[in-house]
FIGU-341230 format. One record per residue (C-alpha): z, y, x; residue in one letter. Coordinates in steps of 0.05 Angstrom, whole numbers, plus 5000, padded with zeros to 4 digits. Layout:
% FIGU-341230
ZYXA/...
//
This chain:
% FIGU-341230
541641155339X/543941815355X/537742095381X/534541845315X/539842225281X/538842925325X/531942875313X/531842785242X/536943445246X/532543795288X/526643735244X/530843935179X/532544555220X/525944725233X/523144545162X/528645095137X/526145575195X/519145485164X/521245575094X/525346205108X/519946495147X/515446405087X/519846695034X/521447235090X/513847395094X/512947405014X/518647805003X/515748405045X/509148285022X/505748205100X/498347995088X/497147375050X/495247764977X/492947354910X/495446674946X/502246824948X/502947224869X/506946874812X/501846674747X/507347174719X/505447694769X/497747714759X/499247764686X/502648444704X/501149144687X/500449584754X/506849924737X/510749314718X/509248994785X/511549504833X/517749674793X/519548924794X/519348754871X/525448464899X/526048834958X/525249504924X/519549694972X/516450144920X/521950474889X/520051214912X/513450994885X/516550894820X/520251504817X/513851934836X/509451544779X/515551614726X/517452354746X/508952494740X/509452164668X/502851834704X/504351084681X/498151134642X/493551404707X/496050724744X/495150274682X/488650414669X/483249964670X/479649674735X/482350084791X/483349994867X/490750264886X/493250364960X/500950374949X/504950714991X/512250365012X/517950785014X/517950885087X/511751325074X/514151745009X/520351845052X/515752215106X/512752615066X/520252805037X/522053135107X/515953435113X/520054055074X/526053935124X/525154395183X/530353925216X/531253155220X/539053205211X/538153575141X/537153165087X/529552995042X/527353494993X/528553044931X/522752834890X/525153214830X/524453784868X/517653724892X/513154044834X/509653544781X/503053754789X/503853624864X/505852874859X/500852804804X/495153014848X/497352584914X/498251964873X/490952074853X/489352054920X/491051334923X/487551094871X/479950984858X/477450884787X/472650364757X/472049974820X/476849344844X/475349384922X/477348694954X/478748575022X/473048145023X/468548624995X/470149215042X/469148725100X/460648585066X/461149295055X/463749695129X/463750285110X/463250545037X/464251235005X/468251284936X/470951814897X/478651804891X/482651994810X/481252664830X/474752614847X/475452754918X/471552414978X/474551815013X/472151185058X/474050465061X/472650145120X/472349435123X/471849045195X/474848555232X/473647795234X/468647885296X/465847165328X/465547055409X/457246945426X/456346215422X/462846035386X/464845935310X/471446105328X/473446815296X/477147235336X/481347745295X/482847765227X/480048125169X/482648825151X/481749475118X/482150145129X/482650805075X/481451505098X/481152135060X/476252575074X/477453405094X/476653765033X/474254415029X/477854804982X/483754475004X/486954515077X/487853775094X/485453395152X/481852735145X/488652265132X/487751475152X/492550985136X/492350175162X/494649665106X/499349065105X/497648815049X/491248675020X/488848384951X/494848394909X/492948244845X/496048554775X/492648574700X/488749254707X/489349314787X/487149024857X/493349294902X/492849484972X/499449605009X/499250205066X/503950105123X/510550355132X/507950935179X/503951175130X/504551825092X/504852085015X/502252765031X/495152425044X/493752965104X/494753585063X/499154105098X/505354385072X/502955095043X/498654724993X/504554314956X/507954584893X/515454574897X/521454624834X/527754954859X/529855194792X/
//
């Protein structure tokens, strides 16, 4: 009787383990995409979705779209958007600190025009790139809201000779490509998240070590000090 009774304990313990571990995994958006969005969510504008996460991932993304009055540029219609978590819109912050130990240029200091421009970088109009797609695809060129060169790369998913059995999953990679006029290096960011879904938007989350200034060096950006 009382190993009946630890056992049943032991499996409640590990069904909350599970549970917690799920809504863990869903509130920081790790890969599971579409499957794991609201009805509410998917009936979202862009905008709306990333200023209503939980966990406040994409707050410096929200500032950046609301300081570049660019609501509009991610609303519109049938676009492909690689978001970029705070961790990354923080790095490119200190990019204009010549120290760790002094604080991030604020975002309000940073010029419009500049923000404006990056955020274009992440975004690719008139196409809604799944996963799925990118993996049929490999490698495929686009042209970004600026109208700038960059490559998806799709891969993963490879099978062992003589097995069904797939042996790494799915995955996605965006790079920006050197532009001339502009002195950048080619910039390429991993995701964590693929194939959120919103009204007007396929979302693909970079990871945390990614980087807002897209590989374009210091000199180039436009700062306010006034």
């Amino acid at each position: 009787m009382k190993n009946t009774s630890f056992n049943k304990i032991s499996l409640l313990t590990v069904a909350i383990i599970l549970m917690l571990a799920a809504c863990k995994k869903k509130e920081y958006y790790l890969d599971g995409g579409i499957s794991r969005q609201s009805e509410a969510e998917l009936k979202m504008t862009a905008y709306e979705f990333l200023a209503s996460r939980p966990n406040h991932v994409f707050d410096s993304l929200v500032k950046i779209i609301d300081l570049a009055d660019a609501k509009a540029i991610v609303n519109q219609s049938n676009i492909t958007f690689y978001a970029v978590p705070n961790e990354g819109v923080m790095r490119f912050q200190r990019r204009f600190s010549p120290s760790d130990r002094q604080a991030p240029r604020p975002l309000v200091k940073i010029g419009v025009d500049t923000l404006r421009m990056l955020l274009n970088r992440f975004i690719i109009p008139s196409y809604n790139v799944s996963l799925e797609q990118a993996v049929v695809d490999k490698l495929k060129y686009y042209k970004d809201n600026n109208g700038d060169s960059l490559n998806i790369y799709g891969k993963g998913g490879g099978i062992n000779a003589g097995s069904s059995i797939q042996t790494s999953a799915f995955n996605m990679e965006y790079e920006h490509r050197k532009i001339k006029v502009v002195d950048s290096i080619n910039y390429v960011s991993g995701i964590q998240t693929h194939n959120l879904q919103t009204a007007n938007a396929r979302i693909h989350v970079l990871t945390p070590g990614s980087n807002f200034a897209g590989g374009l060096k210091l000199k180039y950006f436009r700062v306010n000090d006034n």
